[in-house]
N, C-alpha and C positions, 0 to 999 in steps of 0.2 A: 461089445460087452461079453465077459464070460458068461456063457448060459450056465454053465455048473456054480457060479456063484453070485448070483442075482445081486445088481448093485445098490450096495448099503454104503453110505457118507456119515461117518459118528462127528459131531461138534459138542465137543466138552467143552465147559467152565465155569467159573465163580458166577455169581449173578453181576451181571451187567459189563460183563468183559466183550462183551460183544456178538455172542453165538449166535442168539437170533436173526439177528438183520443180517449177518455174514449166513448161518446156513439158507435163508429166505432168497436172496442173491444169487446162492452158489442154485438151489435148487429151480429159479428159476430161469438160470444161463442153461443147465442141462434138462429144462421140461421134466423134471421127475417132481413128485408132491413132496411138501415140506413139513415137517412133524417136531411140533413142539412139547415135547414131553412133561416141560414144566407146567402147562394150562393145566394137564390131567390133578397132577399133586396142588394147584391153585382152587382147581375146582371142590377137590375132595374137602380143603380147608374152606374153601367158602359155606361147601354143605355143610360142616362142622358149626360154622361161626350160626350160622342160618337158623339153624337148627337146634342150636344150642347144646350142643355136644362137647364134651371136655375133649380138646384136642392130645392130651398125653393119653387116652383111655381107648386104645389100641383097637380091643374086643368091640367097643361103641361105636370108632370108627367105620372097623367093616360091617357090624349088623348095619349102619346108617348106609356105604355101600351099595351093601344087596339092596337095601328098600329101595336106593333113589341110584339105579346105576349109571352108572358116568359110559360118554360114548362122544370118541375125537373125530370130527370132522377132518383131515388134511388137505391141502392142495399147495397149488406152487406157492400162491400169495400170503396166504396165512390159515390160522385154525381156528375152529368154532370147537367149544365143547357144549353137549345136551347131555341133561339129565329128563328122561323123556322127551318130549317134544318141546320143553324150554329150554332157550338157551343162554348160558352160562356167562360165555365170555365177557360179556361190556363190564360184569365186576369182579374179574377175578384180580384186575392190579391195582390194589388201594392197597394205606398203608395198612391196615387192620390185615389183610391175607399177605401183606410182608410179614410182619411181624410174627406171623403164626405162621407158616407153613412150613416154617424147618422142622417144629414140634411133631406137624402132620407126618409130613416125611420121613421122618428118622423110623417111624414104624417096620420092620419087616415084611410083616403082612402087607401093609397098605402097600410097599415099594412093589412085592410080588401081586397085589391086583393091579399097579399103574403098567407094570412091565408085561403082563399078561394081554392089557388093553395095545399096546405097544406092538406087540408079538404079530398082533391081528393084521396089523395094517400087512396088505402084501407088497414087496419090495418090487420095482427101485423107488427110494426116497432117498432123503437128506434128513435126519433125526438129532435135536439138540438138545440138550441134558447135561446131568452132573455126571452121569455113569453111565452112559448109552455104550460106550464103546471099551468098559470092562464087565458089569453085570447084564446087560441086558442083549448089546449084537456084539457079543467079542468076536464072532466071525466073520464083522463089518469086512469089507475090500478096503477101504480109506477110512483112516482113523486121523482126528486134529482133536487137538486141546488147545483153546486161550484163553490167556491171560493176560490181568492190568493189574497197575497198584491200587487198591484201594484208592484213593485221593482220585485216580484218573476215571476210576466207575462210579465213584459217589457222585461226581460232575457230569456222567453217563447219564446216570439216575434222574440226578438234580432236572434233567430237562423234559424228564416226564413227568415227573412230579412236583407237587406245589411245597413238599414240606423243605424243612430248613437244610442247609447241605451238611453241618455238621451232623447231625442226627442222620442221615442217608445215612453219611459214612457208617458211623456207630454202627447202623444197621448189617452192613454188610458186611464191618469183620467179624462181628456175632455169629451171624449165618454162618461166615467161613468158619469160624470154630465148630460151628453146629455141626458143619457139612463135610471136615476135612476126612470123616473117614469116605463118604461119595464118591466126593467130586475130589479128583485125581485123574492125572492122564494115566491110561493103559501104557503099558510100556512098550506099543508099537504104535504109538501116537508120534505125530507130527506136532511139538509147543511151540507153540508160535504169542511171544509178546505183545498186545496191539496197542499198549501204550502210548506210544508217536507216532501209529500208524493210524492210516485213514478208510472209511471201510472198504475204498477201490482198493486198496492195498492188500488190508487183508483177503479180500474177495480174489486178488490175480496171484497171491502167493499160495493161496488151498489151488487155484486150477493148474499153476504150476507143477503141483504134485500127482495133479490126476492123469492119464495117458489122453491120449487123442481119440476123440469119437467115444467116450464118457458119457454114456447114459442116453445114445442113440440105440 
């Protein structure tokens, strides 16, 4: 590994294209922690929903923030998020913080406190998100963006969750309108389709692209 450029792996995509469990995989083939960027904007909305806080009311957003700050656990296998010494994750994927978290998101500020939190972690990791690898590391070493069609991630979905699969979908080309100014590959991304692909697939097509002895 280049010591002057400490290894950063960006996974962009829509929701449920697959980045998670592909960067969780790739992160844990090369022993470096894995950073889920989405739990942080999950969580912010959860404290929103919690709390009772209008999530379009930006200013409320981050006063609630500083009061109750959020702080990511990473490692190879997965992420815990705490606000204080409670911890966050077992609810941040229902459909109530689907439904709202684009709203949370789309914030400026709140994106500049998630990317801030982000920043912290010290590198090598493996980082997946809507924007990791144009706003937040554009000076990542390896940059991927995937993608599916709706139909193939609403059936994604459909198997973590209990609701109905037309409504998943619904759900998620919302978001992608929400999110299309986001989530877009950088233009020195690797797009990779996982539609027909399987997650070994996509898992040996990102190591393809990485050099030998990656994150040793």
């Amino acid at each position: 590994m280049n010591a002057e450029r400490p290894l950063i792996i960006t996974i962009d995509g829509p929701g449920a294209s697959g980045k998670s469990s592909v960067a969780r995989r790739i992160a844990q083939a090369l022993t470096v922690p894995y950073i889920s960027s989405g739990l942080l904007y999950r969580a912010a909305t959860y404290q929103a929903l919690h709390h009772g806080v209008d999530p379009d009311d930006e200013a409320a957003l981050l006063e609630l923030l500083e009061k109750h700050p959020l702080r990511l656990d990473p490692g190879t296998g997965g992420n815990r998020v705490y606000s204080g010494n409670e911890d966050l994750t077992p609810r941040l994927h229902t459909a109530e913080v689907d439904a709202t978290v684009s709203a949370v998101a789309r914030h400026p500020r709140v994106r500049e406190y998630v990317n801030d939190r982000l920043r912290e972690v010290p590198p090598p990791f493996v980082v997946e998100g809507r924007d990791m690898g144009t706003a937040v590391f554009p000076h990542a070493t390896h940059k991927f963006y995937l993608t599916a069609s709706p139909e193939v991630r609403a059936r994604r979905r459909a198997r973590e969750r209990s609701d109905n699969l037309a409504a998943i979908e619904k759900m998620l080309r919302l978001r992608d309108e929400r999110d299309a100014k986001q989530s877009r590959p950088a233009p020195d991304a690797q797009v990779i389709d996982t539609s027909n692909l399987t997650l070994d697939q996509v898992v040996g097509a990102i190591m393809r692209y990485l050099p030998a002895g990656t994150g040793e």
